[in-house]
N, C-alpha and C positions, 0 to 999 in steps of 0.2 A: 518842461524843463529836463525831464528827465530823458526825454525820446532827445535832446538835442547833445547831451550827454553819451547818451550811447554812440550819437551819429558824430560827435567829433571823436572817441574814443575808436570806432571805427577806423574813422578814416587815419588818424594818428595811426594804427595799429599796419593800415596797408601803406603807410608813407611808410614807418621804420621796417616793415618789411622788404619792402623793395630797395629800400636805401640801407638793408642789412648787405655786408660783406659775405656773409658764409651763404645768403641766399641767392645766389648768382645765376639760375633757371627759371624762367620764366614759366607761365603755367602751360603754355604751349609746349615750352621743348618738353616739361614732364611728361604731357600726355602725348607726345610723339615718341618717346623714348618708351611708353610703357607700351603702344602702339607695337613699335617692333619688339619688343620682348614677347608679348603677345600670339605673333605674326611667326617668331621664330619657333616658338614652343607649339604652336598648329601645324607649321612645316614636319618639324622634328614628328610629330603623333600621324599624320598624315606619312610620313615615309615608314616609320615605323610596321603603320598597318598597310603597308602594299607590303613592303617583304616580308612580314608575318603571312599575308594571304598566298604569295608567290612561294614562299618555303610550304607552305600547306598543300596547295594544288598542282607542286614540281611531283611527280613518279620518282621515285627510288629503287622500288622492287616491281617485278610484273609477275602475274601467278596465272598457270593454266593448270586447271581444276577439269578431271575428267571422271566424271560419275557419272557414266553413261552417256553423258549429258557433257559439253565441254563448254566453260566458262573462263574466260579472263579478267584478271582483277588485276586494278594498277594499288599501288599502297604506296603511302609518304614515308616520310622518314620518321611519322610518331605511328606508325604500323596501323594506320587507318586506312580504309578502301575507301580509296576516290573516285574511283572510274570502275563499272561493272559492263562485261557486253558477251553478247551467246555468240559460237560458233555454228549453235543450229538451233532447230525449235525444240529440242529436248530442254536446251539448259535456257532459252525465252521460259519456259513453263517454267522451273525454276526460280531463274530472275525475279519474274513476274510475283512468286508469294514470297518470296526469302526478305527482299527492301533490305539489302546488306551493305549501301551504301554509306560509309562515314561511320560504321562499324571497326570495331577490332577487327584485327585479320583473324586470330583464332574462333573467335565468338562467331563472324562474317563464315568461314570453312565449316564450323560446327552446325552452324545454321543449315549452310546449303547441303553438307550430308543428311540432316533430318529431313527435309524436304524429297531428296532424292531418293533417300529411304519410303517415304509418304507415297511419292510418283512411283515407285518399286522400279527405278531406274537402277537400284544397286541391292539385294538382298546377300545378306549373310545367310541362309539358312538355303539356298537356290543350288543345286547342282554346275550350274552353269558357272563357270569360273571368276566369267568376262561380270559377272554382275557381282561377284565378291570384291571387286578391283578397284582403287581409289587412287589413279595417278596425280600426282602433284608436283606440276614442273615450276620453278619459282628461279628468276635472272633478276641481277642486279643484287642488290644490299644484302645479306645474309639474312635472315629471318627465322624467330625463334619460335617452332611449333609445336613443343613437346606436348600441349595440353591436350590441340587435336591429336597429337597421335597416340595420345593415353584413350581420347575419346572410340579414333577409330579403330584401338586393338582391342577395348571392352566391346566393342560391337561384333567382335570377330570378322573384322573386311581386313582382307591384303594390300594396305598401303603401300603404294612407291611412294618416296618422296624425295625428289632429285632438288638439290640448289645448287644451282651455277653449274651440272655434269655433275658433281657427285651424291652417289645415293647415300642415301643416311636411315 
């Protein structure tokens, strides 16, 4: 008696449901309506993370690094190295122990002066001038290097450091 109870109580409950006024969506249109809300909010995170990836792997700034050795680094606009490539097999040697990729740009520079120091592609202590010498040509976005060059004035090497044409 009581299961037939329930089961007209039931059905009663989906009769005045349906035949309620303020209920006017079917369960279809709900789950099609929740469907594209859905639909729209995977779009939206989906577009999001292409221009988060494309703002990330766009160049901003390009750096050529000459420790004997000449390296080019591209850097984003959060001053991380995304793109690393040698002008010769001195700075391949380099490259090759540094992994200064997706690095800071100062930490990434710091790096590759110890290394360079390591290969004795640059000595401080060397008669030779050309091995005292750390040019740093850097175009596009300005970029802020004061730590390396506190780094490379306690090492005693004669930093250039040109952005955009002017030395600093």
């Amino acid at each position: 008696m009581d299961k037939d109870k329930k089961l007209i109580s039931m059905d009663l409950y989906k009769a005045d449901t349906m035949n309620d006024p303020k209920n006017t969506t079917s369960p279809k249109k709900r789950f099609s309506r929740l469907k594209s809300v859905l639909l729209s909010i995977l779009i939206i995170i989906f577009l999001a993370t292409v221009g988060m990836l494309y703002a990330f792997f766009t160049p901003t700034s390009f750096i050529v690094i000459d420790v004997g050795a000449s390296i080019n680094l591209k850097v984003n606009r959060w001053n991380k190295i995304i793109d690393v490539s040698s002008l010769n097999t001195k700075g391949e040697t380099i490259l090759s122990i540094s992994k200064v990729k997706y690095k800071n740009i100062e930490d990434g520079l710091t790096l590759i002066l110890s290394n360079a120091e390591e290969e004795n592609y640059i000595n401080a202590l060397s008669t030779n001038e050309q091995k005292k010498q750390v040019s740093v040509f850097i175009s596009g976005n300005h970029l802020d290097l004061s730590s390396f060059s506190n780094v490379a004035q306690s090492r005693k090497l004669d930093l250039e450091l040109n952005q955009s044409g002017t030395d600093n």
